[in-house]
C-alpha positions in Angstrom: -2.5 -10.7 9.1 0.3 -12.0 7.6 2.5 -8.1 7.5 1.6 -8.4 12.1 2.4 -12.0 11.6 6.2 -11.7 9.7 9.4 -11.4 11.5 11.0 -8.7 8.2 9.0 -5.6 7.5 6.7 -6.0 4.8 6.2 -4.4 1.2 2.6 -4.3 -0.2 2.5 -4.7 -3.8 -0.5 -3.5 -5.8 -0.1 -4.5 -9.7 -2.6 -4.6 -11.8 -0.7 -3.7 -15.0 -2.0 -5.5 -18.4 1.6 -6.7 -19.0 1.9 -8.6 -15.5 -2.5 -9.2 -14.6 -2.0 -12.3 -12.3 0.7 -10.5 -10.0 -2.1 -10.1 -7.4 -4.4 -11.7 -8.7 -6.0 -8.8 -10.9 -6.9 -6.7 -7.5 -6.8 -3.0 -7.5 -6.5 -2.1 -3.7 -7.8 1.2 -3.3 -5.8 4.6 -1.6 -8.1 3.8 1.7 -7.5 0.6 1.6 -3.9 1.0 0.9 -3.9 3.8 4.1 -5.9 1.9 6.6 -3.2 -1.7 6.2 -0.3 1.1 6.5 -1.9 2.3 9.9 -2.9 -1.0 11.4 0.1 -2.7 10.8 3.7 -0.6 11.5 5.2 -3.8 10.1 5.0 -2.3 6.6 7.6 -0.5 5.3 6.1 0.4 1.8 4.2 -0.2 -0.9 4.7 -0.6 -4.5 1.9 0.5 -6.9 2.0 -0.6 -10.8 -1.5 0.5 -11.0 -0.5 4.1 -13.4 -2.8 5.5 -10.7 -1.2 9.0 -10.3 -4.6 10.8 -8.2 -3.9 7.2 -6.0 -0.2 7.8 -5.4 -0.4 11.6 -4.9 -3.5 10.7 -2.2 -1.0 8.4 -0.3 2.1 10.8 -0.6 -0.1 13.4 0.8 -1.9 11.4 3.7 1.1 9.5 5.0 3.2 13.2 5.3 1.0 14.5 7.7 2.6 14.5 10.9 -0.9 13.3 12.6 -0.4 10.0 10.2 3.0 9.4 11.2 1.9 9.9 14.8 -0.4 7.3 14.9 
């Protein structure tokens, strides 16, 4: 809601590192999750991942290179 709601393209930032735990509130979005926001809303332009998560960020990379993803 708020990324279809904001007038300046929209970052979504997924940390969840022990240095920095209250960053988003200790909440691990998962690849899906992270996928499906990026598709419903073209308002976001990226998303930063502090997770260490490299199966998560290779999932993404993949997914969102697809010409069919792009497409949508």
């Amino acid at each position: 809601d708020v990324a279809k709601a904001s007038p300046v393209p929209v970052m979504i930032y997924n940390c969840t590192t022990p240095s920095n735990p209250l960053a988003a509130a200790g909440i691990d979005l998962d690849s899906t999750t992270i996928l499906e926001l990026a598709q419903s809303c073209p308002n976001i332009c990226g998303a930063k991942l502090t997770c260490e998560n490299m199966g998560k960020l290779y999932r993404i990379s993949i997914i969102i290179s697809q010409p069919a993803f792009v497409a949508q």
